[in-house]
PDB file of the backbone (N, CA, C, O) and the ligand in Angstrom, with CONECT records:
HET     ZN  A 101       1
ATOM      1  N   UNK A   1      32.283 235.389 327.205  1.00  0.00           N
ATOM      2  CA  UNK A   1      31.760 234.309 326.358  1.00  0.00           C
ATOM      3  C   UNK A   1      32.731 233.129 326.376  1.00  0.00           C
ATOM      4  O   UNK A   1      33.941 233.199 326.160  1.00  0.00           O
ATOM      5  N   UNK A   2      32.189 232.293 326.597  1.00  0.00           N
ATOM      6  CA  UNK A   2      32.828 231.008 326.548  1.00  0.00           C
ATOM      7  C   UNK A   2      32.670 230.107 325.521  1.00  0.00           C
ATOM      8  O   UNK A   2      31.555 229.702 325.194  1.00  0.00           O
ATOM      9  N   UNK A   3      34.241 229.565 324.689  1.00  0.00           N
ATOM     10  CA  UNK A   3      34.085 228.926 323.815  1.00  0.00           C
ATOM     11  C   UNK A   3      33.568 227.376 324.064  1.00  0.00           C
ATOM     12  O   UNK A   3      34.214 226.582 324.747  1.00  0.00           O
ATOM     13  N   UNK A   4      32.343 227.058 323.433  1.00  0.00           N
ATOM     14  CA  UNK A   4      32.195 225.833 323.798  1.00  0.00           C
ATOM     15  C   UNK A   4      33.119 224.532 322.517  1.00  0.00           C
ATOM     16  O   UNK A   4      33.524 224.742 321.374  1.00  0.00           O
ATOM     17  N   UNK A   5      33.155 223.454 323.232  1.00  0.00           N
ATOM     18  CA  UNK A   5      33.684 222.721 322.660  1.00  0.00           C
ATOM     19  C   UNK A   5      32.818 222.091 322.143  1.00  0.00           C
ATOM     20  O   UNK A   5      31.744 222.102 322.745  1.00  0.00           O
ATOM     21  N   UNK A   6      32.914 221.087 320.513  1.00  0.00           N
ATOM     22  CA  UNK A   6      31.980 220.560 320.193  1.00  0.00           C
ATOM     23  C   UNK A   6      32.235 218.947 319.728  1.00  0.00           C
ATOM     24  O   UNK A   6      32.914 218.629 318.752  1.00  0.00           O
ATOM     25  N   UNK A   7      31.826 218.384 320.267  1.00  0.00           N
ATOM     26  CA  UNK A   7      32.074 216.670 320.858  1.00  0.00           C
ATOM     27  C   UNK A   7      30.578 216.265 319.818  1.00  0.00           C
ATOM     28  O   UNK A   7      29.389 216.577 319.881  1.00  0.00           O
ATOM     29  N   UNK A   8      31.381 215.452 318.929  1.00  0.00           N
ATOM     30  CA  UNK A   8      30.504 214.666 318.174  1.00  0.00           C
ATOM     31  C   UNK A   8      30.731 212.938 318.649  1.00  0.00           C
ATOM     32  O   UNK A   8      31.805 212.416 318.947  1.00  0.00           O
ATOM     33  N   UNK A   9      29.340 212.263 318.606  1.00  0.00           N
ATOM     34  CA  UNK A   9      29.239 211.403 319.253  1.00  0.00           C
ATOM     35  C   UNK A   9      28.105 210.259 318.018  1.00  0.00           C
ATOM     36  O   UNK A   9      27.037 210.347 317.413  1.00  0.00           O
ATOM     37  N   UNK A  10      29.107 209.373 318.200  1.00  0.00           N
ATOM     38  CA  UNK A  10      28.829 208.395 316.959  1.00  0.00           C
ATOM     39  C   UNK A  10      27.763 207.097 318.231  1.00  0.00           C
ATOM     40  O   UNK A  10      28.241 206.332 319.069  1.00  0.00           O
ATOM     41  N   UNK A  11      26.550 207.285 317.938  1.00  0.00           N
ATOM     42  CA  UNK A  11      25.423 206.255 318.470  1.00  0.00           C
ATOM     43  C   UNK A  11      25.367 205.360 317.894  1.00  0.00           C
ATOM     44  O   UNK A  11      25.464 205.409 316.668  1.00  0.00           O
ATOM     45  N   UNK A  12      25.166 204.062 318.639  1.00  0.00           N
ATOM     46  CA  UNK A  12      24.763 202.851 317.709  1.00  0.00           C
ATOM     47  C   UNK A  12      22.681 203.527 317.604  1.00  0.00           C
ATOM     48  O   UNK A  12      22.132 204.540 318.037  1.00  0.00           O
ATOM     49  N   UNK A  13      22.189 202.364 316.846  1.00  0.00           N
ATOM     50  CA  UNK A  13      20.305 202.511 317.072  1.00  0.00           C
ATOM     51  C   UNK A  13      19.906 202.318 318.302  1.00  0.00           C
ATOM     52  O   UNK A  13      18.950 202.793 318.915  1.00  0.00           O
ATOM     53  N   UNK A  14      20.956 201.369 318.696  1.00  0.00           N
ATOM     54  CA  UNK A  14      20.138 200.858 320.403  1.00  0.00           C
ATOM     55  C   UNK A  14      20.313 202.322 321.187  1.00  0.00           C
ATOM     56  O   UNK A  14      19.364 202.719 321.864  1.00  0.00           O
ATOM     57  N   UNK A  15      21.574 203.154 321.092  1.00  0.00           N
ATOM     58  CA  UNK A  15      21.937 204.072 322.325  1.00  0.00           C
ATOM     59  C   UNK A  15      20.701 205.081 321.676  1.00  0.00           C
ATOM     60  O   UNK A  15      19.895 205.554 322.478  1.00  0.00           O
ATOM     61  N   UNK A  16      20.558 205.414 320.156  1.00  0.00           N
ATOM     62  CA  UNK A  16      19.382 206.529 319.671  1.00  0.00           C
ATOM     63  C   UNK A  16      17.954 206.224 320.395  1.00  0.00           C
ATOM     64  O   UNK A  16      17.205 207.125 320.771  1.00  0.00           O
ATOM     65  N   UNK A  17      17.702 204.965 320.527  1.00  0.00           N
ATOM     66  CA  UNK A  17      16.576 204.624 320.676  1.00  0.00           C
ATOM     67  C   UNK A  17      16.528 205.124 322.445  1.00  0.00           C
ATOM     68  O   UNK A  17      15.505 205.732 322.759  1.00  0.00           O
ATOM     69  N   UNK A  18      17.403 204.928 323.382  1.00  0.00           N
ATOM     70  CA  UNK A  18      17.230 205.283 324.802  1.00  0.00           C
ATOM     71  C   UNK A  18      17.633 206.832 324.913  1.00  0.00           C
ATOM     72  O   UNK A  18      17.272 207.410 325.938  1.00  0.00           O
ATOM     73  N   UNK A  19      18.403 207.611 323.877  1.00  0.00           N
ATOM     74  CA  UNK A  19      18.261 208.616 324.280  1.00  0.00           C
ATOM     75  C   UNK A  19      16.736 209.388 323.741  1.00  0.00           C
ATOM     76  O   UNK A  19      15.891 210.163 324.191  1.00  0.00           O
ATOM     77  N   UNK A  20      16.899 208.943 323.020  1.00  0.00           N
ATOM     78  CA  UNK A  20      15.351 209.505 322.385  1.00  0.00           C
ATOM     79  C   UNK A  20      13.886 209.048 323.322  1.00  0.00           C
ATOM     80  O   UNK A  20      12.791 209.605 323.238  1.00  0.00           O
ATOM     81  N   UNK A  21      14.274 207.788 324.280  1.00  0.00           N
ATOM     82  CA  UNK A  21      13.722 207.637 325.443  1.00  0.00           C
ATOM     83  C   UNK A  21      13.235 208.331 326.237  1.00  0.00           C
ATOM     84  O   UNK A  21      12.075 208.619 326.531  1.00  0.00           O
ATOM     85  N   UNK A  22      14.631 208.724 326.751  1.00  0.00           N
ATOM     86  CA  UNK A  22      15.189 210.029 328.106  1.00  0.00           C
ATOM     87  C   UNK A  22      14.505 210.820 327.335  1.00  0.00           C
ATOM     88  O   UNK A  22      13.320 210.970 327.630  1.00  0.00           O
ATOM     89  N   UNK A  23      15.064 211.564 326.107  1.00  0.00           N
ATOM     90  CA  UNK A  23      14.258 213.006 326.179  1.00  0.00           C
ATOM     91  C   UNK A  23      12.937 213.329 326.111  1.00  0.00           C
ATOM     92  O   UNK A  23      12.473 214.454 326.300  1.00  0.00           O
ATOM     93  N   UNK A  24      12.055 211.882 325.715  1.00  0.00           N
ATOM     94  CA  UNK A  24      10.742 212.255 326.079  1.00  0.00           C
ATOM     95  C   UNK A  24      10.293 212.031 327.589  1.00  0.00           C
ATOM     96  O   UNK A  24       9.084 212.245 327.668  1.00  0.00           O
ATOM     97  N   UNK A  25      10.620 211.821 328.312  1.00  0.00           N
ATOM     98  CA  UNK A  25      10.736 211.168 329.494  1.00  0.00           C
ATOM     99  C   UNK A  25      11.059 212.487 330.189  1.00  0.00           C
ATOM    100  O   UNK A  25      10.328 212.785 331.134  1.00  0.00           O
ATOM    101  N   UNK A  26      11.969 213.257 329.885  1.00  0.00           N
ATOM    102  CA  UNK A  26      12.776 214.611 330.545  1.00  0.00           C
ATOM    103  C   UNK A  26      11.795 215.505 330.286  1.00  0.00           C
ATOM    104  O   UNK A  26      11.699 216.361 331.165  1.00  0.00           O
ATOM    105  N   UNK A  27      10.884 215.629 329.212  1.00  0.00           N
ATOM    106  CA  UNK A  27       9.783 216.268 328.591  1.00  0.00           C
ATOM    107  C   UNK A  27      11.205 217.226 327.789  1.00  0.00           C
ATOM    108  O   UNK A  27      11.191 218.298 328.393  1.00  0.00           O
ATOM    109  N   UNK A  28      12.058 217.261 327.013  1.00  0.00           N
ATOM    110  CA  UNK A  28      12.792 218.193 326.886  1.00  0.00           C
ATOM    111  C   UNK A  28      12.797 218.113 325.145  1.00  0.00           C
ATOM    112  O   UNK A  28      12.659 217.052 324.535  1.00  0.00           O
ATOM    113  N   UNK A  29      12.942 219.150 324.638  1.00  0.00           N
ATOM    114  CA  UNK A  29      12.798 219.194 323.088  1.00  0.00           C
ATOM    115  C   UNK A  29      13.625 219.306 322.164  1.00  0.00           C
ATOM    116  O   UNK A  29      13.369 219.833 321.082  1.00  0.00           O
ATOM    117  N   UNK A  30      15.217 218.594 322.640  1.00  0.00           N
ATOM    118  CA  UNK A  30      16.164 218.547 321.892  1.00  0.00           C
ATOM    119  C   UNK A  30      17.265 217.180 322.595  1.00  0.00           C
ATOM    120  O   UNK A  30      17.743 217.147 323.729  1.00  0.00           O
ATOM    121  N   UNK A  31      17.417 216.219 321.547  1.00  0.00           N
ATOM    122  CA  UNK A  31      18.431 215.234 322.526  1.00  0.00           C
ATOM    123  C   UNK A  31      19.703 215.590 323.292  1.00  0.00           C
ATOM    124  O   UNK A  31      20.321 215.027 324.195  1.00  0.00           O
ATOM    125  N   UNK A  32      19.908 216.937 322.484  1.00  0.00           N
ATOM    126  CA  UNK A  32      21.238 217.310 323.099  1.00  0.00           C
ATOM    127  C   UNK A  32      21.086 217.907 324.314  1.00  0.00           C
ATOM    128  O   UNK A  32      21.941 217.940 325.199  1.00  0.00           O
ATOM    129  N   UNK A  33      19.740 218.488 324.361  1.00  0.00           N
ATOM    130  CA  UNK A  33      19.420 219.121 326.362  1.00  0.00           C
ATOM    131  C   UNK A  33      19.490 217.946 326.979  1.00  0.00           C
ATOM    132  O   UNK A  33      20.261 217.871 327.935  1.00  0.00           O
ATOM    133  N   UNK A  34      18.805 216.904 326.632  1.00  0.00           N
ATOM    134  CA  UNK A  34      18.705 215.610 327.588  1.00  0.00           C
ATOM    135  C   UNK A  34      20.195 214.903 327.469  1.00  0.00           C
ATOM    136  O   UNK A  34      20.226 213.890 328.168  1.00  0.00           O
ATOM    137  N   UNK A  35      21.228 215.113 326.895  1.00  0.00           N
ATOM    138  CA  UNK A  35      22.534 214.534 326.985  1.00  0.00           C
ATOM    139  C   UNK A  35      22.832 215.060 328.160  1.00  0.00           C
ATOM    140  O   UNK A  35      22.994 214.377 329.171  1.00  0.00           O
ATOM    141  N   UNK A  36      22.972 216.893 328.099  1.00  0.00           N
ATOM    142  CA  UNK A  36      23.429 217.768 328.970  1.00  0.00           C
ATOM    143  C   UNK A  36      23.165 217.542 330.271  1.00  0.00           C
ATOM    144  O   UNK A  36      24.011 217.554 331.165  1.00  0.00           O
ATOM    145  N   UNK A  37      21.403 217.225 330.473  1.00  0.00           N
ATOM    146  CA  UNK A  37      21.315 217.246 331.491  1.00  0.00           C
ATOM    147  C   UNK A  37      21.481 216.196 332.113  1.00  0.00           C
ATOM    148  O   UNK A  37      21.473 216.369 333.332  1.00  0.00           O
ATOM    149  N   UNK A  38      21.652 215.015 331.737  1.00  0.00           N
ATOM    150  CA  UNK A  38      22.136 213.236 331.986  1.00  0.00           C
ATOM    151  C   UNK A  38      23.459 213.439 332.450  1.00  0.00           C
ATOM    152  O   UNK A  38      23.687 212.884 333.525  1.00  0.00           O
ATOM    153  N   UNK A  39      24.365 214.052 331.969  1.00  0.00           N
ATOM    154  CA  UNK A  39      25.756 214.501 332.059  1.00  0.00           C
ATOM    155  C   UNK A  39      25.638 215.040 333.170  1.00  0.00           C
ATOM    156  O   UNK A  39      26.018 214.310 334.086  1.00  0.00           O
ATOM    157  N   UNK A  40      25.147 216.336 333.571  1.00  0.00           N
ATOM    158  CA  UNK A  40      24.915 216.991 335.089  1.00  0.00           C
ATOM    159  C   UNK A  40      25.057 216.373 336.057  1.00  0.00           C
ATOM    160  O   UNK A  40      25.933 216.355 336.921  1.00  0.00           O
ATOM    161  N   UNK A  41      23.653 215.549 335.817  1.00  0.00           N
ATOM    162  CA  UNK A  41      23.397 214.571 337.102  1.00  0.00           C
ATOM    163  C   UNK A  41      24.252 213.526 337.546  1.00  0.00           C
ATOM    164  O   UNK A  41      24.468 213.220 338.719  1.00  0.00           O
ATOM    165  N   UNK A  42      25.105 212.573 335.691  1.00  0.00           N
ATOM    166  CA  UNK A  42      25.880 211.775 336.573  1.00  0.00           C
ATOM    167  C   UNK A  42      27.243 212.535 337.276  1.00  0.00           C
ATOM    168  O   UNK A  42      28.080 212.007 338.007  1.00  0.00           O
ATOM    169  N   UNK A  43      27.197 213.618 336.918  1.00  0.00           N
ATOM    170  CA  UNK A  43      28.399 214.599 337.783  1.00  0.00           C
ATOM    171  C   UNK A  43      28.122 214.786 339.512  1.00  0.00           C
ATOM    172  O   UNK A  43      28.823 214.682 340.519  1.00  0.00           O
ATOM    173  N   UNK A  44      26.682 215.121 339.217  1.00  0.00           N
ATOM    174  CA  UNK A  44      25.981 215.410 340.665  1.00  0.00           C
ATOM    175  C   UNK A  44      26.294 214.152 341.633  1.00  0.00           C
ATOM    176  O   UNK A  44      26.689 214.303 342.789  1.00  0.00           O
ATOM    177  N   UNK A  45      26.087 212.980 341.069  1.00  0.00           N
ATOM    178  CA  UNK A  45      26.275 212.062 341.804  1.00  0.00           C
ATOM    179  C   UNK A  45      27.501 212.172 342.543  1.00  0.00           C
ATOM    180  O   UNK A  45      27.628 212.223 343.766  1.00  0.00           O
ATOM    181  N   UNK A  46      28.694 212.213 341.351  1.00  0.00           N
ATOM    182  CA  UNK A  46      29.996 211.398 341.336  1.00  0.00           C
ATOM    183  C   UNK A  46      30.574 212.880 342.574  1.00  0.00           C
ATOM    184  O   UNK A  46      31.377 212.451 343.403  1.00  0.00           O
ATOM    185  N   UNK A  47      30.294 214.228 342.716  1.00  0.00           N
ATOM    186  CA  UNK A  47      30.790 215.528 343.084  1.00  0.00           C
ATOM    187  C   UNK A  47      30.021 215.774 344.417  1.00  0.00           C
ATOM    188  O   UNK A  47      28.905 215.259 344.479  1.00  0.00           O
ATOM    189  N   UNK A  48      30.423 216.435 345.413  1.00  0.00           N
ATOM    190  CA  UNK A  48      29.526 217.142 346.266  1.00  0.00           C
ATOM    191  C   UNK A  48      30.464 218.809 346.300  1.00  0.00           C
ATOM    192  O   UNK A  48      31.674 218.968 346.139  1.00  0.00           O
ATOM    193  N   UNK A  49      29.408 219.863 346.562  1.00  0.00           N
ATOM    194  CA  UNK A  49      30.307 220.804 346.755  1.00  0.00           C
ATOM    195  C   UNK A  49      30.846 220.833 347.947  1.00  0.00           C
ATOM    196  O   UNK A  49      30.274 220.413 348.953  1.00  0.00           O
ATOM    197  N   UNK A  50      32.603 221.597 347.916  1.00  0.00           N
ATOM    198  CA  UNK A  50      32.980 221.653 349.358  1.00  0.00           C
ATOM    199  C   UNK A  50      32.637 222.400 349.980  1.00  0.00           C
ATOM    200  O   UNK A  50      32.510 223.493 349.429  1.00  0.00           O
ATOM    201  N   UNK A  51      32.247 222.316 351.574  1.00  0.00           N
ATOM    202  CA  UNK A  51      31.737 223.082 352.284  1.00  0.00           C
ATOM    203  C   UNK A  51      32.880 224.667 352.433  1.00  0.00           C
ATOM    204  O   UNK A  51      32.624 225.870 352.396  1.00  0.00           O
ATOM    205  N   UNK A  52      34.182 223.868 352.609  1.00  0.00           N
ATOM    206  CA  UNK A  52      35.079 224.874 353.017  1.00  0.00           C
ATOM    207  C   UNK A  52      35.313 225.742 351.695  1.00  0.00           C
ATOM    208  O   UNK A  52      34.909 226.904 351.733  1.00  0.00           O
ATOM    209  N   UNK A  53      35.857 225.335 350.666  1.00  0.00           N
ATOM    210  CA  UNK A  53      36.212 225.859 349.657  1.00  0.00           C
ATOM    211  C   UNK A  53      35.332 226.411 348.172  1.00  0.00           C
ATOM    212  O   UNK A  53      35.552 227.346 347.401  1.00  0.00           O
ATOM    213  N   UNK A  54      34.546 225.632 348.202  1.00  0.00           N
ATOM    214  CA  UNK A  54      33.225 225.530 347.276  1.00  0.00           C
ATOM    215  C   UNK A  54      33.751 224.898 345.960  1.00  0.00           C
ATOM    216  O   UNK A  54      33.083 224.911 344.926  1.00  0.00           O
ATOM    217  N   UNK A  55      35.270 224.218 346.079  1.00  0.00           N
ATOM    218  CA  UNK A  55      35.461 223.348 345.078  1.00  0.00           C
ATOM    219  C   UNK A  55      34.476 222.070 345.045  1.00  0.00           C
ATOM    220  O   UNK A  55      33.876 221.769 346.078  1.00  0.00           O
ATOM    221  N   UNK A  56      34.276 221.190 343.665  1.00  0.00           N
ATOM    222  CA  UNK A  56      33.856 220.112 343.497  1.00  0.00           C
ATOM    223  C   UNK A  56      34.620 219.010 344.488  1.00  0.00           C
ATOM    224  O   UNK A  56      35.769 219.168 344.899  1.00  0.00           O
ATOM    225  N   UNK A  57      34.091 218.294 344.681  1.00  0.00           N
ATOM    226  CA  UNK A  57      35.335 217.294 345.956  1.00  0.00           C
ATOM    227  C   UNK A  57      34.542 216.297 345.523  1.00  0.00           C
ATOM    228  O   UNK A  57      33.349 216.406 345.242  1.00  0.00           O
ATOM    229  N   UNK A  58      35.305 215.175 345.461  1.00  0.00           N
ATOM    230  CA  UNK A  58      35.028 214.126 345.104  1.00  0.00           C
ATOM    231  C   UNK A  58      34.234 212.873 345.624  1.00  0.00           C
ATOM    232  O   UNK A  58      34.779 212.409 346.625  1.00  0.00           O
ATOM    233  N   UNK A  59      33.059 212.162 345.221  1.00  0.00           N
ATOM    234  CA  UNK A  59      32.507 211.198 346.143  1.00  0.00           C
ATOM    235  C   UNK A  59      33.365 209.891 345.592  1.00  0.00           C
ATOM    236  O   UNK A  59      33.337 209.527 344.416  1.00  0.00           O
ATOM    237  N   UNK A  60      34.310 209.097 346.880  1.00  0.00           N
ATOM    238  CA  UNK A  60      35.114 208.258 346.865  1.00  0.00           C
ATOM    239  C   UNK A  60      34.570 207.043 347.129  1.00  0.00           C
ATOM    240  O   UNK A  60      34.786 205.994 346.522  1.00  0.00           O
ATOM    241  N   UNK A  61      33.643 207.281 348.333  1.00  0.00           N
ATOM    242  CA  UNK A  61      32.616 206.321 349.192  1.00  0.00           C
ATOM    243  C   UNK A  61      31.193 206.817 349.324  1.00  0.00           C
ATOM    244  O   UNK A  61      30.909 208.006 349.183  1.00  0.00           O
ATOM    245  N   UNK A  62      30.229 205.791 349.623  1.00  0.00           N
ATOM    246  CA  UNK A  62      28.951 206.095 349.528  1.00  0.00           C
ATOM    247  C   UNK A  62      28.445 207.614 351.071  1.00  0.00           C
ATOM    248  O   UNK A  62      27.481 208.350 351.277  1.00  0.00           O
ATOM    249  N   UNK A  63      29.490 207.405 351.593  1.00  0.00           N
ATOM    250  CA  UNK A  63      29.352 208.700 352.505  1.00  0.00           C
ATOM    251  C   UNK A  63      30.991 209.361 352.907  1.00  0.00           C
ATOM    252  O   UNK A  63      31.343 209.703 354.036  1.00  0.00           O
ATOM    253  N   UNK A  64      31.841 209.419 351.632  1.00  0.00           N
ATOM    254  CA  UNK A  64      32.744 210.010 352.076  1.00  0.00           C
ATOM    255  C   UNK A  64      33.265 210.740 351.254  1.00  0.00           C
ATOM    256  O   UNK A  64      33.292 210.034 350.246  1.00  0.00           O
ATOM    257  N   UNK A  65      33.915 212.155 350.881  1.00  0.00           N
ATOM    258  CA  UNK A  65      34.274 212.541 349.770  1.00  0.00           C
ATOM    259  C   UNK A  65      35.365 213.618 349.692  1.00  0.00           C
ATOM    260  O   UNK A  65      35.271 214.597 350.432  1.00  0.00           O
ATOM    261  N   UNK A  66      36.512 213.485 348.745  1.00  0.00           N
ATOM    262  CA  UNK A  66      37.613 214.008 349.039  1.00  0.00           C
ATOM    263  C   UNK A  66      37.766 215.539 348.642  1.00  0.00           C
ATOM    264  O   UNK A  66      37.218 215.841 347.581  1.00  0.00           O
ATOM    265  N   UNK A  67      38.273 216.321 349.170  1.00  0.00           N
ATOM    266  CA  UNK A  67      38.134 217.587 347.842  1.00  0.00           C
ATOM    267  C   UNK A  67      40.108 218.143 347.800  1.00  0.00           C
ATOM    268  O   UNK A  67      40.875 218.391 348.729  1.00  0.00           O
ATOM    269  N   UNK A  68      40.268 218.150 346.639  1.00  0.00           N
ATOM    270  CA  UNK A  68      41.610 217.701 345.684  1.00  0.00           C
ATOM    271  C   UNK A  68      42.306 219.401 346.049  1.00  0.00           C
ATOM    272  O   UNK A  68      43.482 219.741 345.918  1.00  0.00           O
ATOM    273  N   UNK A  69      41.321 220.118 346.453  1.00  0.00           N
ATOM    274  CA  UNK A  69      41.618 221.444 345.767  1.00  0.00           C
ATOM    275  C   UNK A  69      42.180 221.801 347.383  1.00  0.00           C
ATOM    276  O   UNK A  69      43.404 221.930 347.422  1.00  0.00           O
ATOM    277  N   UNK A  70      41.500 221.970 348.658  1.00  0.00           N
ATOM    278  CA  UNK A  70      41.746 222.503 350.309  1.00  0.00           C
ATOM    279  C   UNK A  70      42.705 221.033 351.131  1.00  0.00           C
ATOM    280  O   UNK A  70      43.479 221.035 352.088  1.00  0.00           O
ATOM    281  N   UNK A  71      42.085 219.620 350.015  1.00  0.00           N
ATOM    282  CA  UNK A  71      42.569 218.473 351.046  1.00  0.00           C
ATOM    283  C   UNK A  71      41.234 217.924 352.164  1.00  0.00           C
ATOM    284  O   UNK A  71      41.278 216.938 352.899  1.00  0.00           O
ATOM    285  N   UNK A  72      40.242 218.775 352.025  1.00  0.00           N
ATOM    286  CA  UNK A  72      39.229 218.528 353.253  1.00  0.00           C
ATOM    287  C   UNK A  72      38.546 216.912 352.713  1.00  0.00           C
ATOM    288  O   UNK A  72      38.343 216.370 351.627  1.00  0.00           O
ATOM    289  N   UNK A  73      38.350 216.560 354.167  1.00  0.00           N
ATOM    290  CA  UNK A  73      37.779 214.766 353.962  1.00  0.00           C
ATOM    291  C   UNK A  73      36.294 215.277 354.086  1.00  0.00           C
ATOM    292  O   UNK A  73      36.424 216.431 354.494  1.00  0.00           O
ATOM    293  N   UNK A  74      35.322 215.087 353.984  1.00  0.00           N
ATOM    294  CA  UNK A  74      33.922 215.778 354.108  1.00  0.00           C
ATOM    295  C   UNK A  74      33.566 214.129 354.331  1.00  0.00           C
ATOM    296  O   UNK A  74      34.255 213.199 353.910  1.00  0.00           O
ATOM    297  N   UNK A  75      32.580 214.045 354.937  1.00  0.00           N
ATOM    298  CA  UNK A  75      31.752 213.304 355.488  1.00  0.00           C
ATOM    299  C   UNK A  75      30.112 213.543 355.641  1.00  0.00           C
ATOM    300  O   UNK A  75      29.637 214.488 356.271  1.00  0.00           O
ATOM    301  N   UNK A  76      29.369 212.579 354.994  1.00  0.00           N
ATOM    302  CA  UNK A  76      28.297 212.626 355.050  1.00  0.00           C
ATOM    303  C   UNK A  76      27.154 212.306 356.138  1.00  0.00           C
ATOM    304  O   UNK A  76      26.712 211.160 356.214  1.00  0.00           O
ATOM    305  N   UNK A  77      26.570 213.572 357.176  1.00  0.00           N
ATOM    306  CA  UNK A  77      26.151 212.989 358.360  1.00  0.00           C
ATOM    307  C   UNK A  77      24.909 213.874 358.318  1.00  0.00           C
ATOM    308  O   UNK A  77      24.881 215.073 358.042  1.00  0.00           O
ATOM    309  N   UNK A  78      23.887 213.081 358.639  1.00  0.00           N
ATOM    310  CA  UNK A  78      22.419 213.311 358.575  1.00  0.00           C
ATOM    311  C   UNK A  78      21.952 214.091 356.893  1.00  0.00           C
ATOM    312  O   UNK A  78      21.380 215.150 356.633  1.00  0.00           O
ATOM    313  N   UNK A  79      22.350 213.306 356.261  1.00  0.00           N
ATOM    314  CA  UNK A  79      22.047 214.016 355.002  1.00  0.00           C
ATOM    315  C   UNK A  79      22.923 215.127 354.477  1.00  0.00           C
ATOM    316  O   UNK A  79      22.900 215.386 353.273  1.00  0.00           O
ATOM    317  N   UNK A  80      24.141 216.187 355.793  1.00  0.00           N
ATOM    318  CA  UNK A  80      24.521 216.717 354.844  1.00  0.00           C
ATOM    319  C   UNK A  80      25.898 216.465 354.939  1.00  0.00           C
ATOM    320  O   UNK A  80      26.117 215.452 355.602  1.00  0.00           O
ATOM    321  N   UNK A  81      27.000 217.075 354.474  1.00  0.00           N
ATOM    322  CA  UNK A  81      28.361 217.051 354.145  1.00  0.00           C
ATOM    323  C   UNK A  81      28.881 217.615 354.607  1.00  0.00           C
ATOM    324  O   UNK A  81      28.830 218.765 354.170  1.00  0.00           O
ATOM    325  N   UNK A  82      29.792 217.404 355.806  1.00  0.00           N
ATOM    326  CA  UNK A  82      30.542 218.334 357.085  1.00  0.00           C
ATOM    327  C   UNK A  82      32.089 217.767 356.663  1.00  0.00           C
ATOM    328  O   UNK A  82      32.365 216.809 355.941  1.00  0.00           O
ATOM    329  N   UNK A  83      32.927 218.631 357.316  1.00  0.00           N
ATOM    330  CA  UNK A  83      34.103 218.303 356.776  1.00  0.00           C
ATOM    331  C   UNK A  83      34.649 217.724 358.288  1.00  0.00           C
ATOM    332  O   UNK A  83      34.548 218.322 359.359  1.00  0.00           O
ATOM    333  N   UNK A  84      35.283 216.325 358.046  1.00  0.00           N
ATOM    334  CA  UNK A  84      35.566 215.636 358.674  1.00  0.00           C
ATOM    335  C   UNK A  84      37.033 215.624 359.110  1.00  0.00           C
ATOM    336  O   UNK A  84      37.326 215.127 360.197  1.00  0.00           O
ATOM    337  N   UNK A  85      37.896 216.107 358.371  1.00  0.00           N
ATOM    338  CA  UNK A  85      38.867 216.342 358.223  1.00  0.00           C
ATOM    339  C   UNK A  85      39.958 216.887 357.476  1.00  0.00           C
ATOM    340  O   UNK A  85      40.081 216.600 356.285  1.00  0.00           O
ATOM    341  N   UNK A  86      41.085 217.951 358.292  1.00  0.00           N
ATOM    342  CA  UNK A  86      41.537 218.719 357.156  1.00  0.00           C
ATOM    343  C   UNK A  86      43.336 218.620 357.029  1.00  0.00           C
ATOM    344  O   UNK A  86      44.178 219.265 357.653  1.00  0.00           O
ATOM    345  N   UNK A  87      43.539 217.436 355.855  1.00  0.00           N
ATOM    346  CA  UNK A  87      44.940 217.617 355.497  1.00  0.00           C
ATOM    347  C   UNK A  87      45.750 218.644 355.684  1.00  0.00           C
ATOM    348  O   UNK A  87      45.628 219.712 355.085  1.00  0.00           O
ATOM    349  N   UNK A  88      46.801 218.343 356.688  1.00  0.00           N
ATOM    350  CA  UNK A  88      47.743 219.456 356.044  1.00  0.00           C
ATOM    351  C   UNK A  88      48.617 219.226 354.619  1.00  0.00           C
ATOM    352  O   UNK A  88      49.096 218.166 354.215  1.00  0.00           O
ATOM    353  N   UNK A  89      48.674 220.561 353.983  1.00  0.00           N
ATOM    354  CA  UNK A  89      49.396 220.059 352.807  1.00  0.00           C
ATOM    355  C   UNK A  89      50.691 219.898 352.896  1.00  0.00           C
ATOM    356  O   UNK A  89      51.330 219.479 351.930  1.00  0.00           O
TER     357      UNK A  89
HETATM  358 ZN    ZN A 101      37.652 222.099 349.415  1.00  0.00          ZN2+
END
């Protein structure tokens, strides 16, 4: 079991009014699923998994992305993420 942490978050009306947006929009029945899952995605963006390691690695460039954990440069070619190159440490 994992302790979750609990992050209270002070909204102006304008930010209530767009999350309450999103979650009808998400079809989802609690604002806090539609935080969660807003959160995911902008992770998804910002992360690709590493091929070599299966750490998160970082998107640096619109097709290039570092991973912190092996050193591998991954590169984005025909849609997927090959590792382009591998630091020695
Ligand atoms: Zn890696």
């Amino acid at each position: 079991m994992v302790d979750e942490e609990r992050l209270q978050l002070e909204l102006t009306p304008r930010e209530r009014t767009m999350l309450e947006m999103l979650r009808e929009e998400l079809g989802l029945d609690s604002e806090e699923e539609a935080m969660r899952l807003i959160l995911r995605q902008a992770f998804q963006r910002l992360t690709v998994t590493c091929p070599t390691c299966g750490h998160n690695a970082r998107v640096t460039d619109e097709d290039v992305a570092h991973c912190a954990s092996c050193l591998s440069i991954l590169r984005l070619s025909e849609g997927l993420w090959m590792v382009a190159r591998k630091d020695k440490p």
